[in-house]
Backbone as JSON Lines, residues from 0, in Angstrom:
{"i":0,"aa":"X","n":[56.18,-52.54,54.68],"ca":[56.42,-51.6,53.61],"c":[56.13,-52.27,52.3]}
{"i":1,"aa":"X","n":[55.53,-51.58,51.16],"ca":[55.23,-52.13,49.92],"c":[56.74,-51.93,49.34]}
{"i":2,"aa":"X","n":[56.27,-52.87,48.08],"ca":[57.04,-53.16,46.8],"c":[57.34,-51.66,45.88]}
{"i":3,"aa":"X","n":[58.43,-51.51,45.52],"ca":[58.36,-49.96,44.8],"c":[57.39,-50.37,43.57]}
{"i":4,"aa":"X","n":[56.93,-51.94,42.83],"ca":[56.38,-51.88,41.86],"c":[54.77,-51.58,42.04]}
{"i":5,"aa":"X","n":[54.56,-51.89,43.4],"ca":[53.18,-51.65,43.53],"c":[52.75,-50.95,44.71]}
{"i":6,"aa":"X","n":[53.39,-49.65,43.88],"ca":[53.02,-48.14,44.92],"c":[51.77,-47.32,44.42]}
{"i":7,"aa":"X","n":[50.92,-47.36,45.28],"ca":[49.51,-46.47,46.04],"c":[49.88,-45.26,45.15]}
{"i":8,"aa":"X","n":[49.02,-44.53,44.31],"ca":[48.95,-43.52,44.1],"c":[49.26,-42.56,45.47]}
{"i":9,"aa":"X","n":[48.46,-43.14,46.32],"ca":[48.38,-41.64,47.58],"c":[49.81,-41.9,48.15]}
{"i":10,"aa":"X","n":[50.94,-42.71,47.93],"ca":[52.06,-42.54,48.55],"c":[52.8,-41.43,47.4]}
{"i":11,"aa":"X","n":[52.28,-41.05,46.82],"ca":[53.42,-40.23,45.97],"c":[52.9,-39.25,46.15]}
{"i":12,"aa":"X","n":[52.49,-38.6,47.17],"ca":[53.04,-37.44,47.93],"c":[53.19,-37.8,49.12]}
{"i":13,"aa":"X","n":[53.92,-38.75,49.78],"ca":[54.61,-39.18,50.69],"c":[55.19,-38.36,51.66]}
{"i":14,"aa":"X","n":[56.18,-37.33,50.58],"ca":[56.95,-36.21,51.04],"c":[56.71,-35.63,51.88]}
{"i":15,"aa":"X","n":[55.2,-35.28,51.48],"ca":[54.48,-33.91,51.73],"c":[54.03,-34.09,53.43]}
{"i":16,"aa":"X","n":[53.18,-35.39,53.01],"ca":[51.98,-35.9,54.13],"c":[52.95,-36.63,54.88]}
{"i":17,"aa":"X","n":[53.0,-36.92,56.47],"ca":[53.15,-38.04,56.97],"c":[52.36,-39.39,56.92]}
{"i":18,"aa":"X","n":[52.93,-40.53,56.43],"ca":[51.81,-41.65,56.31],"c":[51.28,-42.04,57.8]}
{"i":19,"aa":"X","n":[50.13,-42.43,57.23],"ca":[49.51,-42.2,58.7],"c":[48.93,-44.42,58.35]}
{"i":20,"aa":"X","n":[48.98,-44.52,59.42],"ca":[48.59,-46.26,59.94],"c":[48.0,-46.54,61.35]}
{"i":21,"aa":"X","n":[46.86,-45.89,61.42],"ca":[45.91,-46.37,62.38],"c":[45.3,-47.5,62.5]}
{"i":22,"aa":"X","n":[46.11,-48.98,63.27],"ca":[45.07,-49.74,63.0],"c":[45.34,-50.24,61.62]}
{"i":23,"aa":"X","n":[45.65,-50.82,60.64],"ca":[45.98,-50.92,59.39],"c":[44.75,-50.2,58.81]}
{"i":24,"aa":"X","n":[44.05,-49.07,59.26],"ca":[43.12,-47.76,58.33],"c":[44.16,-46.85,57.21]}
{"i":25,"aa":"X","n":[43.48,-47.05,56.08],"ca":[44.53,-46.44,55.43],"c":[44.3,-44.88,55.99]}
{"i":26,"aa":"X","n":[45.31,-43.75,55.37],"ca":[45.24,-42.45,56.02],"c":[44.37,-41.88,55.33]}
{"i":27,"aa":"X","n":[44.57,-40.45,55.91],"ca":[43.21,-39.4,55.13],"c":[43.36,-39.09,54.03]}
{"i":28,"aa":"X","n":[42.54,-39.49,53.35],"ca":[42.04,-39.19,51.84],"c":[41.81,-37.77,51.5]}
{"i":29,"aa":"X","n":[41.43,-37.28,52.61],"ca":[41.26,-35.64,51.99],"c":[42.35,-34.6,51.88]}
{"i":30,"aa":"X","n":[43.24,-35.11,52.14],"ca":[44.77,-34.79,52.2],"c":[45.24,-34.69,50.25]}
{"i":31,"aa":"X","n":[44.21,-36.28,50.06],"ca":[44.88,-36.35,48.5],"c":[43.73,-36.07,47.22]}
{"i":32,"aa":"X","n":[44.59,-35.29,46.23],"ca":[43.44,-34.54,45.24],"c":[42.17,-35.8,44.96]}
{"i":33,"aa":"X","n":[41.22,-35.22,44.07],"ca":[40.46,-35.88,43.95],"c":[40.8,-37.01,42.64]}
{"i":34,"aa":"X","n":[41.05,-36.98,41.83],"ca":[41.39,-37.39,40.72],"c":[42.26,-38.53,41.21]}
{"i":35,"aa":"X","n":[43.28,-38.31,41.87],"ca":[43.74,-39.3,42.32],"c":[43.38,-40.33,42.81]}
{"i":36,"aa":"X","n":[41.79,-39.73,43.72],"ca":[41.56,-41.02,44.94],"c":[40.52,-41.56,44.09]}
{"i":37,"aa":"X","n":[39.64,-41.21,43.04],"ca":[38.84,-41.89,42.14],"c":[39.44,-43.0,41.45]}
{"i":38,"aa":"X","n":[40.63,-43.08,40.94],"ca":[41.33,-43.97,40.32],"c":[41.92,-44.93,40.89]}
{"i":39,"aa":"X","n":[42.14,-44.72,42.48],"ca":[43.0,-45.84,42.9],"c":[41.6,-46.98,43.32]}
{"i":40,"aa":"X","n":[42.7,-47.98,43.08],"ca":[41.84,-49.51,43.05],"c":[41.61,-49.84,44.53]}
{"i":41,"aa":"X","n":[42.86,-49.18,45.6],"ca":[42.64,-49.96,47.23],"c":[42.11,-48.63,47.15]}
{"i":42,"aa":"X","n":[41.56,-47.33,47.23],"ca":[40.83,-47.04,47.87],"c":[39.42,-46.62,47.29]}
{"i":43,"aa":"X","n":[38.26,-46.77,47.82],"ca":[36.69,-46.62,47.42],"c":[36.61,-45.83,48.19]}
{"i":44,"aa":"X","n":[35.89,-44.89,47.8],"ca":[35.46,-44.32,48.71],"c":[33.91,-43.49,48.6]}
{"i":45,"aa":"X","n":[33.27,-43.5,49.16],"ca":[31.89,-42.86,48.56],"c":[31.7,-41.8,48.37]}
{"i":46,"aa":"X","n":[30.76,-41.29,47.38],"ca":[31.13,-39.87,46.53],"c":[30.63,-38.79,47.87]}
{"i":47,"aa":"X","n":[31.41,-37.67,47.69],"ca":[31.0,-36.57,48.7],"c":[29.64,-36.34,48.32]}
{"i":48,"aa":"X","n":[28.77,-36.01,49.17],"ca":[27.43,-35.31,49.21],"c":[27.1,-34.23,49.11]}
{"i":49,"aa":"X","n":[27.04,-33.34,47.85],"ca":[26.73,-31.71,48.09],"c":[25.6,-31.28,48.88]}
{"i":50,"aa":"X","n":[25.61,-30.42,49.22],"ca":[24.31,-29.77,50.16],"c":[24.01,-28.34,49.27]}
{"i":51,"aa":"X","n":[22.57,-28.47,49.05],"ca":[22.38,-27.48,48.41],"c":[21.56,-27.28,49.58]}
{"i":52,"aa":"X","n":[21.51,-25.75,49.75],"ca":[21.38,-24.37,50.3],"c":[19.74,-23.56,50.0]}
{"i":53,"aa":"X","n":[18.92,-23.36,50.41],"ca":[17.76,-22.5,49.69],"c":[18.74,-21.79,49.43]}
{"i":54,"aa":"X","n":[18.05,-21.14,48.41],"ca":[18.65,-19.53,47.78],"c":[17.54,-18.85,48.55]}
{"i":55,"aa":"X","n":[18.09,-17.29,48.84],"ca":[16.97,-16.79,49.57],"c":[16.61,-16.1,48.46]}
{"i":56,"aa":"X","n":[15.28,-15.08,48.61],"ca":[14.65,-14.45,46.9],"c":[15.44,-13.08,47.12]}
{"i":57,"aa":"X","n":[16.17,-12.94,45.81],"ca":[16.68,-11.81,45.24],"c":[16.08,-10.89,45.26]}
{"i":58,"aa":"X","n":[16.02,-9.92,45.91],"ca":[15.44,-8.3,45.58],"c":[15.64,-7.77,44.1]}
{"i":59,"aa":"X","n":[14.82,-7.39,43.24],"ca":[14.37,-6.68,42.41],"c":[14.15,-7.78,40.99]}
{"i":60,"aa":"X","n":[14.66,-7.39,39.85],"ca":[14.24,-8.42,38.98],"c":[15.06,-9.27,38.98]}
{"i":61,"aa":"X","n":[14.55,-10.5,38.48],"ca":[14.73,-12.32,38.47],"c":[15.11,-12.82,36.83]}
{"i":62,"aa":"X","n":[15.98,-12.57,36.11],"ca":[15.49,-13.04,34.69],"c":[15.3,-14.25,34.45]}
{"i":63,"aa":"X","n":[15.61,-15.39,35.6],"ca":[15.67,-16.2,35.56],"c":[14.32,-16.58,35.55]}
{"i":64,"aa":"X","n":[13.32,-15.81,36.16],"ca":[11.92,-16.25,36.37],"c":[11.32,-15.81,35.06]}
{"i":65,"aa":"X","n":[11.99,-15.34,33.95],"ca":[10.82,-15.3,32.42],"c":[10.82,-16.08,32.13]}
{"i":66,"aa":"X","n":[9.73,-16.47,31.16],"ca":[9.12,-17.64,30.39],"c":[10.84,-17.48,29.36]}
{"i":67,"aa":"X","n":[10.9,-19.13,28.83],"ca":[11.84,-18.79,27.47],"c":[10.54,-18.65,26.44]}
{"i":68,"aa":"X","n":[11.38,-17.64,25.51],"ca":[10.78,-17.41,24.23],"c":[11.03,-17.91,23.3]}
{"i":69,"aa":"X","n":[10.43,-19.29,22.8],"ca":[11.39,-19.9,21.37],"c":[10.14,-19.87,20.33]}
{"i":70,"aa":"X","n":[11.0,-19.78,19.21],"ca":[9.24,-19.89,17.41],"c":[9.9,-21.25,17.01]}
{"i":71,"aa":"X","n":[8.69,-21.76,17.01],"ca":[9.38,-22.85,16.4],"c":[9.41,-22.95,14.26]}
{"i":72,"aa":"X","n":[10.27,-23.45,14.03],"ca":[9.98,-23.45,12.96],"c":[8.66,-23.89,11.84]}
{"i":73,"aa":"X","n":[7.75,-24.13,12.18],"ca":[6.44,-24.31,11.47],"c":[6.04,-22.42,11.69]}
{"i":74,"aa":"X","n":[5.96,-22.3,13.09],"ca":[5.81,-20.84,13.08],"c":[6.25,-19.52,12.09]}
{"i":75,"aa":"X","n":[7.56,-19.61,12.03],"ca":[8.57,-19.09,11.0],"c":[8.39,-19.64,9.31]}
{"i":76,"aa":"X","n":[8.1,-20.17,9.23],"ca":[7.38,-20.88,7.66],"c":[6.04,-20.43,7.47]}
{"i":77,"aa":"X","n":[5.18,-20.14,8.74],"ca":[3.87,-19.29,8.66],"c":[4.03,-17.98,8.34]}
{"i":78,"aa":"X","n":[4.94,-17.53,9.14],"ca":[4.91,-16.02,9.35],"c":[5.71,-15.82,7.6]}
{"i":79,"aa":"X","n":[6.54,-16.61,7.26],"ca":[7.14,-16.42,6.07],"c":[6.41,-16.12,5.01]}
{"i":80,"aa":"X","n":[5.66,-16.93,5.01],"ca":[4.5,-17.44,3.89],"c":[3.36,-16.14,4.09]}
{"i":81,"aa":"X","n":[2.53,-15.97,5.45],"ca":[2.0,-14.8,5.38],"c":[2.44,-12.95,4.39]}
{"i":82,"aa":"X","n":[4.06,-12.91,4.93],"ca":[4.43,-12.28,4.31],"c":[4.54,-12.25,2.51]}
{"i":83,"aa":"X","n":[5.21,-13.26,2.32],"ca":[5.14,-13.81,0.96],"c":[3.47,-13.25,0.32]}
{"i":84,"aa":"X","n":[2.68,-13.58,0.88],"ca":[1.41,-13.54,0.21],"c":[0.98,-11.83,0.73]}
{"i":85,"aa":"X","n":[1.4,-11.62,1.49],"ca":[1.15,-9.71,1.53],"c":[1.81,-9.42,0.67]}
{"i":86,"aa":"X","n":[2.94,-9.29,0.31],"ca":[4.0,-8.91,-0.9],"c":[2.91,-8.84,-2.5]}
{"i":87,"aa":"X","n":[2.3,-10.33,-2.59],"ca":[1.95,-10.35,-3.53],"c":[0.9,-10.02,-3.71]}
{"i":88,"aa":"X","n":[-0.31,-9.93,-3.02],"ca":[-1.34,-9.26,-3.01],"c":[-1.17,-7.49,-3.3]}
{"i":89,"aa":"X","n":[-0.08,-7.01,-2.7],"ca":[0.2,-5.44,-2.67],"c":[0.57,-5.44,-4.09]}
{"i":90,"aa":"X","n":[1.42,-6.45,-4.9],"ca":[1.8,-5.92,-5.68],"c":[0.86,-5.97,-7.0]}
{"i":91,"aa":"X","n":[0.25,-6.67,-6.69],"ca":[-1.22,-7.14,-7.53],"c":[-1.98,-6.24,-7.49]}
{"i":92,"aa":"X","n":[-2.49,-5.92,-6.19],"ca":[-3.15,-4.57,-6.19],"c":[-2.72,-3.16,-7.08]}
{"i":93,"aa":"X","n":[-1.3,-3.26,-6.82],"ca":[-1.04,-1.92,-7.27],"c":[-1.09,-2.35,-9.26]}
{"i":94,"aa":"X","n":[-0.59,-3.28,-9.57],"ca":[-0.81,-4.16,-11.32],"c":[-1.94,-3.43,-11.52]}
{"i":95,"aa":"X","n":[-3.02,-3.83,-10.44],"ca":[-4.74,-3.41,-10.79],"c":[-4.85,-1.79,-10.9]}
{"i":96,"aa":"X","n":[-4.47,-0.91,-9.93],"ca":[-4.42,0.1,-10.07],"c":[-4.05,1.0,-10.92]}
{"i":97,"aa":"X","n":[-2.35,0.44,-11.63],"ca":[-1.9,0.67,-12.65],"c":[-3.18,0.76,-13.85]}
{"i":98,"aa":"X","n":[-3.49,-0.45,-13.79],"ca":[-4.16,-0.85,-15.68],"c":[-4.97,0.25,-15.63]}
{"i":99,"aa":"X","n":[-6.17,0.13,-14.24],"ca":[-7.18,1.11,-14.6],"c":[-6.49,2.39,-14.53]}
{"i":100,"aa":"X","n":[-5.58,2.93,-13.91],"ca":[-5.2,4.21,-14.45],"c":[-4.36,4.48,-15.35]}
{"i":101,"aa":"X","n":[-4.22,3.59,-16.37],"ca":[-3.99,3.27,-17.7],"c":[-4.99,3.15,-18.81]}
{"i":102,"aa":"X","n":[-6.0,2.62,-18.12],"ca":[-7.51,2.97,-18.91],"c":[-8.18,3.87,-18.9]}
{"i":103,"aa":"X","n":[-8.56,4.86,-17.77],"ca":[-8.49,6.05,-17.97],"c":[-8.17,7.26,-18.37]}
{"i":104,"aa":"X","n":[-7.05,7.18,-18.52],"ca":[-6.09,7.98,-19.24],"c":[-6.11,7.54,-20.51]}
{"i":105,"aa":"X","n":[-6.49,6.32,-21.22],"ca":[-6.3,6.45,-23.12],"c":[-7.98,6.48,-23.18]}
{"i":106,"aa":"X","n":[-8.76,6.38,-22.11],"ca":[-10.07,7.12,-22.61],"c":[-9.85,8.61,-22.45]}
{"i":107,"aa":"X","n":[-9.54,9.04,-21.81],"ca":[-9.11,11.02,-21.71],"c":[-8.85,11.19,-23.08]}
{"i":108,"aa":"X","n":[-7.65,10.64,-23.23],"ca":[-7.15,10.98,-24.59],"c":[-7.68,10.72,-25.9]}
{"i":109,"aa":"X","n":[-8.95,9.82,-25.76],"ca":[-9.3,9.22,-27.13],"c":[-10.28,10.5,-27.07]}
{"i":110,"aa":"X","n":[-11.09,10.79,-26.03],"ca":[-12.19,12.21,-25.95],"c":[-10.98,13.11,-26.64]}
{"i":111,"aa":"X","n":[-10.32,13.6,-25.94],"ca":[-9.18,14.88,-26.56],"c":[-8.75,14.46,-28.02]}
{"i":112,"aa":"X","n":[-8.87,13.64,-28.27],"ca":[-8.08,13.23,-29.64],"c":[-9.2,13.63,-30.74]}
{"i":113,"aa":"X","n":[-10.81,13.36,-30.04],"ca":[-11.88,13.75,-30.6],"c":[-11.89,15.11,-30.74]}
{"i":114,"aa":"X","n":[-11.8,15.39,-29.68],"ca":[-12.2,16.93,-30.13],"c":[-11.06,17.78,-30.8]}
{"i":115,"aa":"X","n":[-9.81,17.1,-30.71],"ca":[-8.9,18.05,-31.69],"c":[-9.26,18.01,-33.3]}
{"i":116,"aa":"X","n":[-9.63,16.23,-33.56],"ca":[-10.17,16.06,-34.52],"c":[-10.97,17.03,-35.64]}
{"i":117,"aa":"X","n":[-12.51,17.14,-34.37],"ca":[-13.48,18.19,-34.92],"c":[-12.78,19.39,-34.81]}
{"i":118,"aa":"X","n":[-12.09,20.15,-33.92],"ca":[-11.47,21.5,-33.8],"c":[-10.55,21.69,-35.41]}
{"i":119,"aa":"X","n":[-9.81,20.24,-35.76],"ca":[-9.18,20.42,-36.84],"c":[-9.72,21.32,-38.24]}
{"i":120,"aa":"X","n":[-10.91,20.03,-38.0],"ca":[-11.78,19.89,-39.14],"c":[-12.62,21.52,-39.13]}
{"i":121,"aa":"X","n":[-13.2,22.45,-38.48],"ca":[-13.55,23.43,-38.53],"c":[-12.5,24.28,-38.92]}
{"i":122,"aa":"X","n":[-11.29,24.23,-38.27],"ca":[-9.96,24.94,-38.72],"c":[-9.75,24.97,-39.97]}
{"i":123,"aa":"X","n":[-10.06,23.78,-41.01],"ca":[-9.6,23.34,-42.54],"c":[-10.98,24.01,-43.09]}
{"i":124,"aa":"X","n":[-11.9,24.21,-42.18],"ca":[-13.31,24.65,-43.24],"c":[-13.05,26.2,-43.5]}
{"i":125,"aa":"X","n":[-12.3,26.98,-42.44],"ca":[-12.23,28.18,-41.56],"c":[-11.33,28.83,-42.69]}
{"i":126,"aa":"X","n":[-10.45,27.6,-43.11],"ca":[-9.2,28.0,-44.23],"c":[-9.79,28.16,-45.44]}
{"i":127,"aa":"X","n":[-10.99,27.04,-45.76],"ca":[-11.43,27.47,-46.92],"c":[-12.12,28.4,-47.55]}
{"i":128,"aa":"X","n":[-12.64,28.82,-46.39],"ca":[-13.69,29.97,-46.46],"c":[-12.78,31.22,-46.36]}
{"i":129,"aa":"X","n":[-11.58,31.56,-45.74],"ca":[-10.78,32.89,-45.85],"c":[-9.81,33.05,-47.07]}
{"i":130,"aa":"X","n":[-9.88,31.47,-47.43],"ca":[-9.07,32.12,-49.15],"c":[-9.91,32.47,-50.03]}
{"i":131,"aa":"X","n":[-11.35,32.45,-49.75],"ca":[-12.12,32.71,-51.0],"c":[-12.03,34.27,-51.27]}
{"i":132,"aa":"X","n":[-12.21,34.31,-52.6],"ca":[-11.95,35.87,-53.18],"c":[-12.9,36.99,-52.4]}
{"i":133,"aa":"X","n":[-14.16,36.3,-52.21],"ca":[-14.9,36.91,-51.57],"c":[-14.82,37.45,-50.4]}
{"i":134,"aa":"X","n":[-14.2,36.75,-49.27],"ca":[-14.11,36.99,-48.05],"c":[-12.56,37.7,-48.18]}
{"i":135,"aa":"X","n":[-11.98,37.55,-49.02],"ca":[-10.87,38.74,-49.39],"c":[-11.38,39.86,-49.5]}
{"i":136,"aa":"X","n":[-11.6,40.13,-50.45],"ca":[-12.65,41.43,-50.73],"c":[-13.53,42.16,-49.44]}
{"i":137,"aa":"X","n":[-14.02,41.05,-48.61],"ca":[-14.85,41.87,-47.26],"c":[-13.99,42.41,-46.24]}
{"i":138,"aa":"X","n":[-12.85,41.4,-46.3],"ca":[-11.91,41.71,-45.17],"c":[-11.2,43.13,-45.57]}
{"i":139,"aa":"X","n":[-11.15,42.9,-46.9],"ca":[-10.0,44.08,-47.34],"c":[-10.85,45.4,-47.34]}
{"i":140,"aa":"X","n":[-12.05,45.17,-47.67],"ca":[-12.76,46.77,-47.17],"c":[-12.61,47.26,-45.73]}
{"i":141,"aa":"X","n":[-12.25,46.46,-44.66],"ca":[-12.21,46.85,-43.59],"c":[-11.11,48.37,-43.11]}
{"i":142,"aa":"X","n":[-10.61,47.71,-44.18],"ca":[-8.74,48.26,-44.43],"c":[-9.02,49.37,-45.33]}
{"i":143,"aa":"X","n":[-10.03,50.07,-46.08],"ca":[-10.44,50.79,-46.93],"c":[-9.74,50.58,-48.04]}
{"i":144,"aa":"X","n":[-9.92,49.19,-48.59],"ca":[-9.1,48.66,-49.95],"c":[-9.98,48.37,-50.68]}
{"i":145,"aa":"X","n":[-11.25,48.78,-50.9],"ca":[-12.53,48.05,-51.74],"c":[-11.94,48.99,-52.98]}
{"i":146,"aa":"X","n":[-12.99,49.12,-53.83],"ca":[-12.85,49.11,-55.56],"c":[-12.85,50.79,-55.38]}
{"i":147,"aa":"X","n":[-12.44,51.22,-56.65],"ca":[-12.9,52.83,-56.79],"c":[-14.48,53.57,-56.95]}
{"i":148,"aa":"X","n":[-15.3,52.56,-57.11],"ca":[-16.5,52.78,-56.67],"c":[-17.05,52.58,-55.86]}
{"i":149,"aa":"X","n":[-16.5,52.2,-54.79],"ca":[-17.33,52.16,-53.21],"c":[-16.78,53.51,-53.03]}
{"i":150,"aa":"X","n":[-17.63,53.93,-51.97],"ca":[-17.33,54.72,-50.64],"c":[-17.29,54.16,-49.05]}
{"i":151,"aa":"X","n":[-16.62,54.25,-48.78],"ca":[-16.17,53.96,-47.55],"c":[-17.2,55.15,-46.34]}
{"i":152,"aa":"X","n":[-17.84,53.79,-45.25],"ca":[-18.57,54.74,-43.84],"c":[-18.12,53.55,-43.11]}
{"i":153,"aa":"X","n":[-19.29,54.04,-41.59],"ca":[-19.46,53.36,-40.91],"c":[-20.63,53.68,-39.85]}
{"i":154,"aa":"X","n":[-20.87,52.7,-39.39],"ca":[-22.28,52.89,-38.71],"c":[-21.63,52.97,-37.14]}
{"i":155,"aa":"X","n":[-22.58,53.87,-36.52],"ca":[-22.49,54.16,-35.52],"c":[-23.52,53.54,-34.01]}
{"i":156,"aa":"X","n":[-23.07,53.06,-33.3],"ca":[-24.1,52.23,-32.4],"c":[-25.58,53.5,-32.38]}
{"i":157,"aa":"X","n":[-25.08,54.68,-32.26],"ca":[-26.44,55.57,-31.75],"c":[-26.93,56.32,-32.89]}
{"i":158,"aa":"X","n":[-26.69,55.67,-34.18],"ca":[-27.51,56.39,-35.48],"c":[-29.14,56.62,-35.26]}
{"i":159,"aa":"X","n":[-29.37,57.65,-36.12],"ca":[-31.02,57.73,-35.77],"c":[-31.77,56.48,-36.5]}
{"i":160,"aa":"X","n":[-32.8,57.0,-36.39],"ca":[-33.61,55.52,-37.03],"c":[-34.13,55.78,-38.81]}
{"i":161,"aa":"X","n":[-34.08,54.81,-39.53],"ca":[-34.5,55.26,-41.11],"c":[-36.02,55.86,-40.72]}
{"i":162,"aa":"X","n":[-35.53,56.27,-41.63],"ca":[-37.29,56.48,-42.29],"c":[-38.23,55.69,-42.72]}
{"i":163,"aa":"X","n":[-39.3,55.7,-42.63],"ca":[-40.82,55.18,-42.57],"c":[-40.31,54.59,-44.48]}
{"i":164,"aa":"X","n":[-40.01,55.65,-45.5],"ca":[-39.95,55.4,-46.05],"c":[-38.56,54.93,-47.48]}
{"i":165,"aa":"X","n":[-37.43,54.93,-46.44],"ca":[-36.19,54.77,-46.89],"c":[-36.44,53.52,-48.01]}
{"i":166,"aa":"X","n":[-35.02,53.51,-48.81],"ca":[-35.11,52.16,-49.71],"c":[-34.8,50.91,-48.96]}
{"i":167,"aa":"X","n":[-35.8,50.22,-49.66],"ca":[-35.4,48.85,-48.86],"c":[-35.75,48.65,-47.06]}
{"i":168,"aa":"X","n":[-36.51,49.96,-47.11],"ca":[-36.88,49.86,-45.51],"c":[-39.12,48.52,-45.95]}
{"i":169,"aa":"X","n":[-39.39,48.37,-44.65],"ca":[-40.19,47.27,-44.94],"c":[-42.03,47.9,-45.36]}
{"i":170,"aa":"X","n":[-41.91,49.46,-45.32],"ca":[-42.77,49.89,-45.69],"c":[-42.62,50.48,-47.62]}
{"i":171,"aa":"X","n":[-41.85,50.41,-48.0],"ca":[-41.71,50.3,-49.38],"c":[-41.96,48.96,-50.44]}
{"i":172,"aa":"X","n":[-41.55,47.65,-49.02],"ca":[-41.57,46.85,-49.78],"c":[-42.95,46.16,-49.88]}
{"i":173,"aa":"X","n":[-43.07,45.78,-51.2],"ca":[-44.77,44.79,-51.05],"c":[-44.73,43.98,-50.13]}
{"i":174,"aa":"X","n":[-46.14,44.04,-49.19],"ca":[-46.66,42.58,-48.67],"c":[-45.33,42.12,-47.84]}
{"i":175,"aa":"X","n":[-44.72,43.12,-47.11],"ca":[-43.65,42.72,-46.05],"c":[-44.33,43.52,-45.04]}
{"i":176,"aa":"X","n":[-44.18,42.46,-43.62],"ca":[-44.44,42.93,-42.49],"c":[-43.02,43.97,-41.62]}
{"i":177,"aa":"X","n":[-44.08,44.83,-41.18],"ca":[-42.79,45.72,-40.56],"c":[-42.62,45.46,-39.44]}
{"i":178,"aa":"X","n":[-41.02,45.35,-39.32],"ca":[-40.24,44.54,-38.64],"c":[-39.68,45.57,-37.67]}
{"i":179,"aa":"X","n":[-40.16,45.07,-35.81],"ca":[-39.88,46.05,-34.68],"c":[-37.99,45.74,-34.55]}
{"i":180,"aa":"X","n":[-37.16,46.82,-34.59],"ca":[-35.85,46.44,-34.45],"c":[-34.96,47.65,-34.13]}
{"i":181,"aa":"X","n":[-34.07,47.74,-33.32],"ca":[-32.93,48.86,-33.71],"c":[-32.95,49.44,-34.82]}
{"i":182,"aa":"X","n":[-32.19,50.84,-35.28],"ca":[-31.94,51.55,-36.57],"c":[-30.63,50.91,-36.79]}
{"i":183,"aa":"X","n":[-29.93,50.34,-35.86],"ca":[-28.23,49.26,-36.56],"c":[-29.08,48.1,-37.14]}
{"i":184,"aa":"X","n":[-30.17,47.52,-37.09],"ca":[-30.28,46.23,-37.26],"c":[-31.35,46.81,-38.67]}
{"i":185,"aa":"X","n":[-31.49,48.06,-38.76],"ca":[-32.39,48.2,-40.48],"c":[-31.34,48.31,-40.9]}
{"i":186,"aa":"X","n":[-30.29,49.23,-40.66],"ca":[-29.31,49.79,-41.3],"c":[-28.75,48.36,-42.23]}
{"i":187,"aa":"X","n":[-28.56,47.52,-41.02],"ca":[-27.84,46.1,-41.7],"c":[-28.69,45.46,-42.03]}
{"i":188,"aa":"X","n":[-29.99,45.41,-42.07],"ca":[-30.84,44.65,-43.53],"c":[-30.93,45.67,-44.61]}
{"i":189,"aa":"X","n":[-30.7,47.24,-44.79],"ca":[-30.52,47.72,-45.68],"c":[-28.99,47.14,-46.65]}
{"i":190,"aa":"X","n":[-28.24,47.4,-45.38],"ca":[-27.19,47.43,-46.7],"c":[-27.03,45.49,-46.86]}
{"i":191,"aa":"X","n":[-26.88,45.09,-46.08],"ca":[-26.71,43.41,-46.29],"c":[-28.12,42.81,-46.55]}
{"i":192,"aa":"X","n":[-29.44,42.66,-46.44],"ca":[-30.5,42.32,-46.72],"c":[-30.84,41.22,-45.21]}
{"i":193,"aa":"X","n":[-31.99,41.16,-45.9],"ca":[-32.66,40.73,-44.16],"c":[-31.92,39.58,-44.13]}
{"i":194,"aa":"X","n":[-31.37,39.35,-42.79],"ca":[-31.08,38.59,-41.77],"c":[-32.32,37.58,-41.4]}
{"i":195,"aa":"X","n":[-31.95,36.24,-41.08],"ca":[-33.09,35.3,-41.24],"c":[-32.73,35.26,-39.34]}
């Protein structure tokens, strides 16, 4: 029998197991956890041998059989950078698009700005010419406001034609050629004078 100071791990479950002494063979080890029998100094023992098994093949999908998918980071600094430079190209593009349809538009407007210009400028001539006393006076006959010595008519699109020898018609006048025309268009070189 041992010393109580130098007791066998595997005797402390003593209780449990009967000690077994075959032969001074120590007893069965598989009786005692593993942890235990790794640590003790009297017993060695050589490591169990697992047995691995084929696996037989799994019916249907395997995920185990995909490729892994990893990016490595140079990849991700490419793809970064690609983007980066689409960003800026788009936005460049559109800068470009902007200006020229920014240049187009203050040429539109410099044409329109022209022609309000000239439109002005006929408008201010248009003014000067309707304040004149004169063109008062024509307008206002329209209105039958002329002097107490006019008489007031009007010509009619289907008047007959003057006469060969009316005043101011082109056979009265010297060394004037007679002129083929409507009787509205003598009428109005009679009363207004020839029309150039």
């Amino acid at each position: 029998m041992t010393q109580p100071d130098s007791l066998d791990p595997t005797e402390a479950t003593a209780g449990r197991f009967p000690p077994a002494n075959h032969g001074g063979r120590p007893r069965d080890l598989d009786a005692v956890p593993a942890f235990l029998r790794s640590g003790s100094a009297h017993h060695r023992t050589a490591p169990a041998r697992s047995v691995v098994l084929p696996r037989e093949p799994e019916k249907g999908f395997d995920p185990g059989a995909l490729p892994i998918l990893g990016i490595a980071p140079r990849r991700i600094l490419l793809i970064v950078g690609m983007i980066v430079l689409s960003w800026l190209a788009i936005s460049f593009g559109r800068q470009v698009a902007d200006a020229s349809a920014a240049s187009a538009r203050a040429t539109e407007l410099r044409a329109a700005t022209a022609a309000l210009t000239d439109e002005v400028a006929a408008l201010e001539r248009e003014l000067t010419v309707i304040q004149e006393e004169h063109f008062i006076a024509l307008a206002a006959r329209a209105y039958r406001l002329g002097t107490v010595r006019e008489i007031p008519f009007a010509l009619q699109g289907d008047a007959p034609p003057l006469a060969a020898d009316a005043p101011g018609s082109a056979a009265v006048r010297l060394g004037a050629d007679s002129a083929a025309g409507s009787p509205f268009d003598r009428w109005l070189d009679v009363l207004f004078g020839p029309g150039g």
